[in-house]
C-alpha positions in Angstrom: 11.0 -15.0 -2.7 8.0 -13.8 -0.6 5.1 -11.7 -1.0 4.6 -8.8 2.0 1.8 -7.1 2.4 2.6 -4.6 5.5 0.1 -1.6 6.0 -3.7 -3.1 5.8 -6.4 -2.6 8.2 -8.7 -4.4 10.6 -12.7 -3.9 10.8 -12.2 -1.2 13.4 -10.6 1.1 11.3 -13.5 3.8 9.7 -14.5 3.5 6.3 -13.5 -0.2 6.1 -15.0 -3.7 5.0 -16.6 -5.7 8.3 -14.8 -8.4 6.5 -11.3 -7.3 7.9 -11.1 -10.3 9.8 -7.7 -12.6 10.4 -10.2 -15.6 9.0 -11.1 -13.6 5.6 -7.5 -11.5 5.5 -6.0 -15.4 5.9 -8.4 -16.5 2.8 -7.1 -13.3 0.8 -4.1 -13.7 1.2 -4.4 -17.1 -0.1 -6.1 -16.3 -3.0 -3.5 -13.4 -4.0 -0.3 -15.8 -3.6 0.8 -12.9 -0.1 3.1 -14.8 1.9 3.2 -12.3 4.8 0.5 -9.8 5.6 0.2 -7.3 8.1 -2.5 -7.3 11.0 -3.0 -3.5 10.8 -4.5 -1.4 13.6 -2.5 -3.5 16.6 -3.2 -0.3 18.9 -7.1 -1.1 18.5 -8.0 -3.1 22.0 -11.0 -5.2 20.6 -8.7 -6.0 17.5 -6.0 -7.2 19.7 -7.3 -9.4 21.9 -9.4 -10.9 18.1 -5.5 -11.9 17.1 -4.8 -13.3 20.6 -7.7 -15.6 20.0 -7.5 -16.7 16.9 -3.4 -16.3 15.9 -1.2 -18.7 17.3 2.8 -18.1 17.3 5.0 -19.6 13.8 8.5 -18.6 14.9 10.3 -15.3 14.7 7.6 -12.7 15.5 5.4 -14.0 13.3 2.1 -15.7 13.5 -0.5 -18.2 11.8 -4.3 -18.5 12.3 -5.5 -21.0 13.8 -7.0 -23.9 11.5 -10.2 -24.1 13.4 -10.9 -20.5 11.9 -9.1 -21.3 8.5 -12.0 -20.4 5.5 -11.7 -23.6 3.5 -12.7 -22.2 -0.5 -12.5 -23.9 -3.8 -10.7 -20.6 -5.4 -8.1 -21.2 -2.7 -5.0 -23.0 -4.6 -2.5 -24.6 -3.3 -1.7 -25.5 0.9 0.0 -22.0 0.8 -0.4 -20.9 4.9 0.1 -17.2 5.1 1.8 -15.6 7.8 1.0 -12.1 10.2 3.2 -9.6 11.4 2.3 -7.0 13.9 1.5 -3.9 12.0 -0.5 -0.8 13.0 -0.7 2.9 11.1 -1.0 6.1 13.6 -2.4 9.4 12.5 -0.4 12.5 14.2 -2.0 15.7 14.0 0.2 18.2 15.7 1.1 22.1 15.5 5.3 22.1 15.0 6.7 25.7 13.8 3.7 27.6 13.6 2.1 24.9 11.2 -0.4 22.1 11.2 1.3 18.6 10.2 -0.7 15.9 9.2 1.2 12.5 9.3 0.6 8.8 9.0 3.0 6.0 10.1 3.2 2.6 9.9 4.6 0.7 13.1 6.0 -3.1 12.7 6.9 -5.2 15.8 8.0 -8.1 16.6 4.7 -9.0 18.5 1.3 -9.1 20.5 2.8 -8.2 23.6 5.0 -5.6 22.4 2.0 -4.4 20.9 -0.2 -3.9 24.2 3.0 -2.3 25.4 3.3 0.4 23.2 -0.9 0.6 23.2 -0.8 0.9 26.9 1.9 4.0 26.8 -0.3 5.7 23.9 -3.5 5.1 25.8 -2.1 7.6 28.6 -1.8 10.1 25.6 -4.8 9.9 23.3 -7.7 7.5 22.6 -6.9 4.4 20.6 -10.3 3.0 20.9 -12.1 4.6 18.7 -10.6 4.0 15.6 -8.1 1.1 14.5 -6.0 3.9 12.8 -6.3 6.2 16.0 -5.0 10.0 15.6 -2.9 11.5 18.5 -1.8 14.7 18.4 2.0 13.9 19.2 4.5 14.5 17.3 6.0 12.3 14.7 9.5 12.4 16.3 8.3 11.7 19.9 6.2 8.8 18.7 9.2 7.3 17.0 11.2 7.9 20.3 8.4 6.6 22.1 8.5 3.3 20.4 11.8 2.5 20.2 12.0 3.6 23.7 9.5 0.4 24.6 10.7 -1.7 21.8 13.9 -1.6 19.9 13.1 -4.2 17.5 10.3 -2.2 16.0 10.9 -0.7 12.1 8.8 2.8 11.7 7.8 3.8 8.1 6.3 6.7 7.4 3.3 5.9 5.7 2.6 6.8 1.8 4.6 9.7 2.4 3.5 11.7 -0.7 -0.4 11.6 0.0 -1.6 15.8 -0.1 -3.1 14.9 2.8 -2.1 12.8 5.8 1.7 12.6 5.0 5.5 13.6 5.7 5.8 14.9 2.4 1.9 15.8 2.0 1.4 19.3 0.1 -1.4 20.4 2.4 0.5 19.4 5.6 3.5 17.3 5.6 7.3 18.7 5.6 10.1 19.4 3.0 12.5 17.6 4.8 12.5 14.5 6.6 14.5 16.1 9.1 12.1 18.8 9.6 10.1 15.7 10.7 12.0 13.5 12.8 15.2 16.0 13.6 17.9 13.6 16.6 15.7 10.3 15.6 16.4 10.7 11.5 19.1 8.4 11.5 16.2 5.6 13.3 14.0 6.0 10.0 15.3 3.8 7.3 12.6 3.2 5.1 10.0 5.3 3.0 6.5 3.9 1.8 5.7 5.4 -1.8 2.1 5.1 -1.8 -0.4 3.9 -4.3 0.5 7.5 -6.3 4.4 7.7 -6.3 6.4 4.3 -7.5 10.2 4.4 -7.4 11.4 6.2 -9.8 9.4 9.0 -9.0 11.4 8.9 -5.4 14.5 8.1 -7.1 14.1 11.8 -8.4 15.3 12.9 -4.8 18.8 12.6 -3.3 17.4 13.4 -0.1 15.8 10.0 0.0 18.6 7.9 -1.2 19.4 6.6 1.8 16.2 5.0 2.8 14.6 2.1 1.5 11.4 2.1 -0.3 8.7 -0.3 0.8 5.4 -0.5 -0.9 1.9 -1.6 1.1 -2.0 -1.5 -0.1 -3.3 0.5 2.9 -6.1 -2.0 2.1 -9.7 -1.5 4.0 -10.7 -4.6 2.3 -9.6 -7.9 2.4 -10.0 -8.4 -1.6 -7.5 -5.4 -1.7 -4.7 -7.2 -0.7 -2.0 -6.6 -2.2 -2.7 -4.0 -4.8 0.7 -2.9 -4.1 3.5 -5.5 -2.3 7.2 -5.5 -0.9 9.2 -8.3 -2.2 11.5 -10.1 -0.2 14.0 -12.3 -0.1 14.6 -13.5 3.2 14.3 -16.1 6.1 10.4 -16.3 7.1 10.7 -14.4 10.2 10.4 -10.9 11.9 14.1 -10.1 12.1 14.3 -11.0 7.8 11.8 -8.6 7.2 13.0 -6.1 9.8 16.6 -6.3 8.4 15.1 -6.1 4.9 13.5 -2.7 5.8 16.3 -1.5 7.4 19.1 -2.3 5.6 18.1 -3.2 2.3 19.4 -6.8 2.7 17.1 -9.2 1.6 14.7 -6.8 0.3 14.0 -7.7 -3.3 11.6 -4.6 -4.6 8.4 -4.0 -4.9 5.0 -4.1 -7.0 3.5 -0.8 -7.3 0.5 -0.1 -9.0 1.0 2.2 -11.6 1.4 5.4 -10.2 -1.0 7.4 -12.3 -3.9 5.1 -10.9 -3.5 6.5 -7.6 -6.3 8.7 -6.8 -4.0 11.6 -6.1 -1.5 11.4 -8.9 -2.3 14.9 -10.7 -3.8 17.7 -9.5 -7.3 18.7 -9.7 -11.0 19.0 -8.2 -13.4 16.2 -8.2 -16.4 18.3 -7.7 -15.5 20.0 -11.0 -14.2 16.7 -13.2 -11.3 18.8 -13.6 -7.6 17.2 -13.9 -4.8 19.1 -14.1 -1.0 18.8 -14.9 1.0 21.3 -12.1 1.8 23.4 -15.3 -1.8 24.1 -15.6 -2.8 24.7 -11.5 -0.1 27.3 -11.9 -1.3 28.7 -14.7 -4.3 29.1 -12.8 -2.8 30.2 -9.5 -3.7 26.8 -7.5 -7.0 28.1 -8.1 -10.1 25.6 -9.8 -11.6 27.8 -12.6 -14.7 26.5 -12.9 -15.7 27.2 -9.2 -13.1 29.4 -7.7 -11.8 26.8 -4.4 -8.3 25.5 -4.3 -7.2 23.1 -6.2 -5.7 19.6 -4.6 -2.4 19.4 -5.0 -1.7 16.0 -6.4 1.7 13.5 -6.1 3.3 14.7 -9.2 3.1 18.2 -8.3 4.8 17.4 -5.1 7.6 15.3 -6.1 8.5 18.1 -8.8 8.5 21.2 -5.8 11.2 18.8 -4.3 13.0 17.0 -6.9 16.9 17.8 -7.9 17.0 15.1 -10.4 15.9 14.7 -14.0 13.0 12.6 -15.2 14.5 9.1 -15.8 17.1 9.2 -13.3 18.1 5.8 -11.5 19.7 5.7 -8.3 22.6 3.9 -7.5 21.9 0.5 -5.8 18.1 0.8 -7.2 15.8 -2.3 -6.0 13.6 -4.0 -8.4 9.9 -3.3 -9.0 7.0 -4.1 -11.3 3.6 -2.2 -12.0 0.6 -4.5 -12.0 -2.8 -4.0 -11.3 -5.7 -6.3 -9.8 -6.1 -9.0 -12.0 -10.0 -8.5 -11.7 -9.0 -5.0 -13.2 -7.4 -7.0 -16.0 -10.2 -8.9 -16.8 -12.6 -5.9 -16.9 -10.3 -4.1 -19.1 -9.9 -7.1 -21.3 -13.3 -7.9 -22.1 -15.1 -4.7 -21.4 -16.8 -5.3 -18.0 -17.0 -3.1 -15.4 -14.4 -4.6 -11.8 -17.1 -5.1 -9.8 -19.6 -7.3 -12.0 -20.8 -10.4 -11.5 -19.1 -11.6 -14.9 -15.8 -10.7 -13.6 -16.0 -12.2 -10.0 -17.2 -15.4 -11.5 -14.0 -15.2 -14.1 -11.7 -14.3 -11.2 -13.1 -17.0 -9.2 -12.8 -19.8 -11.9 -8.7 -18.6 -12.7 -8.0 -18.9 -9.2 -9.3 -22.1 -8.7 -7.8 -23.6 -12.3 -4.5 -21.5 -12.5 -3.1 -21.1 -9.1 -2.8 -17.2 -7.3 -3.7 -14.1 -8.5 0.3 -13.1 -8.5 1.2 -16.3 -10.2 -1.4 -15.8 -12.9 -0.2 -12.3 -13.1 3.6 -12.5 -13.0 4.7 -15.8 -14.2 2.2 -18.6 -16.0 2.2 -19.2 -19.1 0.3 -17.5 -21.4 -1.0 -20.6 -22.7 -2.1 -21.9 -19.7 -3.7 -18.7 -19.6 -5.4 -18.9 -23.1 -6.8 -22.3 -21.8 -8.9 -21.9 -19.5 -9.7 -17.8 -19.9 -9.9 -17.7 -23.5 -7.2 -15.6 -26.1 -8.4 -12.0 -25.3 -7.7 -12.0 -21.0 -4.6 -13.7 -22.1 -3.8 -11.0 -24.3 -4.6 -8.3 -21.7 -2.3 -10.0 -19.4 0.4 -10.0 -22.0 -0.2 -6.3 -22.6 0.1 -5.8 -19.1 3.5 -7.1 -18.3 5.3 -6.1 -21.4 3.5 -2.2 -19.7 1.2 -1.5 -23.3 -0.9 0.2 -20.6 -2.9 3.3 -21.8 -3.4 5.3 -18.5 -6.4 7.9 -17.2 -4.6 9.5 -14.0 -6.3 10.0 -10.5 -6.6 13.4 -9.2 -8.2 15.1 -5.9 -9.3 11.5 -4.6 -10.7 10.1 -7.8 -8.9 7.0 -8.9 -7.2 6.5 -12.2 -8.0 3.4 -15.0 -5.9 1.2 -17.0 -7.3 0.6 -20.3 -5.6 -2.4 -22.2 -7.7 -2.7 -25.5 -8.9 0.8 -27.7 -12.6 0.3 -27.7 -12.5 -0.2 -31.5 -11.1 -3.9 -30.2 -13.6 -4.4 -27.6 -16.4 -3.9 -29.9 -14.6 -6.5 -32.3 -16.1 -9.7 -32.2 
């Protein structure tokens, strides 16, 4: 079974980490137990010719980096050697019957040079050097044609389609339909991507989507956000495994999804205000915040009620696997009261990796013994509580993210 990683991006995407690199993406992957990451942002020239350098072919469409440029860390377990796919997301911004549409895709291929082919077509059309995640104004259907027209092998996704947003199903800008999207070229889309805010059976509520395979990706700007949502797979190692996987459904396994309600657009709401709201409640108040009077963000819930023709609870037929997790620095913080991003947690992140194994392993499938050992009874616990899902949850709303809690702060405070 392997561990994919699709949408990520590179350090020439805005509003990411200038560690994005394939040395430190390489090293995260490692630590996380990802057996197939994405290079994100291939249209980006100066991020291209980077993977040229430092990439070198593995088989199949995919690549390894080079060991000269291989991070050699004592938190890394194992000889694991990750591999890269060719993986870019495009932003289309377009006027299509009278409205605005807003909406990202992810584009997989089976290579650099099928890469610089497509980047050299879409060059002609809008500029791709300004940002890894470069916005066009073409249309979503002619961008699909456009690719397949230069490369059959490629697999388009549209991206976290749910997102109010930047997406096909966005409430602010996306479609109804996934025909109103793609129209002739529907039949060429054969897989969704839920998005940090949606998992499964949230999609499984409608029919319209039953025919398309749902992926799930981190859209991380960060390298140590690998993986905070994964596709599972079951597959030869190569390009056309995971390209049958997406298209089919043959060989892919399910996913791990964050929970849904950590997504920082699961319920509705308005940030400025500290104001989260179920959609009963934005209608009650007209989609209108009543603290300051501006529209309300529409969050994923909302969305996937307006189109759903299926009960709450409902499984579709032929239903992959998944799994909710979230980061296991998360779990920690939540286990002994820390806050994610302190200096206790990284050093208690760092020492599990490096006596455990990967941050998936440690998550999924060690023993919670092994566990007790070296971390003590309470992570243990929290880990425990987090794959049996005794997860108490605070949802995301209007671009704020959600929290896990795992212990009642009556049992934090108990020595």
């Amino acid at each position: 079974m392997y561990i994919a990683d699709l949408h990520i991006h590179s350090k020439y995407s805005r509003a990411t980490s200038k560690l994005c690199t394939p040395e430190y993406l390489d090293l995260w992957a490692r630590r996380k137990g990802i057996h197939i990451v994405g290079t994100g942002d291939f249209t980006h020239p100066a991020w291209r010719e980077e993977l040229e350098e430092k990439l070198m072919p593995a088989g199949d469409g995919l690549y390894v980096l080079k060991n000269e440029y291989r991070i050699q860390d004592s938190s890394v377990p194992g000889d694991m050697v990750p591999r890269f796919v060719v993986t870019g997301e495009i932003s289309s911004i377009y006027k299509k019957n009278g409205k605005v549409h807003k909406v990202h895709s992810v584009i997989i291929l089976p290579g650099l040079t099928e890469a610089r082919q497509i980047s050299d077509k879409l060059e002609r059309i809008g500029n791709i050097r300004s940002d890894g995640r470069p916005i066009l104004g073409m249309d979503c259907r002619d961008l699909l044609e456009l690719t397949l027209e230069l490369c059959p092998d490629a697999v388009y996704v549209p991206a976290h389609i749910w997102t109010p947003h930047f997406s096909m199903f966005g409430a602010f800008s996306g479609f109804d339909t996934v025909e109103e999207c793609f129209e002739d070229l529907t039949p060429y889309v054969h897989a969704v991507e839920t998005g940090l805010s949606s998992d499964p059976p949230m999609n499984w509520r409608i029919s319209a989507l039953d025919r398309f395979q749902l992926i799930s990706n981190s859209d991380a700007h960060s390298p140590a956000k690998l993986g905070r949502e994964a596709t599972l797979f079951d597959i030869p190692l190569s390009y056309s495994g995971i390209a049958r996987g997406i298209r089919t459904g043959e060989g892919l396994y399910g996913t791990i999804e964050f929970f849904p309600e950590e997504g920082k657009y699961h319920m509705d709401g308005h940030r400025k205000c500290s104001l989260c709201l179920s959609p009963e409640e934005t209608m009650r108040y007209n989609g209108i915040c009543p603290v300051c009077g501006r529209k309300i963000t529409i969050g994923v819930s909302h969305r996937v009620e307006e189109l759903a023709d299926r009960e709450v609870g409902c499984v579709r037929e032929g239903a992959k696997a998944y799994e909710n997790l979230v980061p296991l620095p998360e779990v920690i913080a939540a286990s002994l009261g820390y806050s994610a991003s302190s200096k206790r947690v990284e050093r208690e992140y760092m020492r599990m990796l490096s006596e455990l194994g990967a941050e998936f392993e440690i998550l999924r499938d060690l023993p919670l013994e092994d566990i007790c050992r070296v971390s003590g009874a309470r992570i243990a616990e929290g880990i425990e509580r987090l794959r049996s899902g005794r997860v108490e949850l605070v949802p995301g709303f209007d671009g704020e993210y959600g929290a896990i809690r795992l212990f009642s702060d009556e049992e934090l405070n108990h020595v």
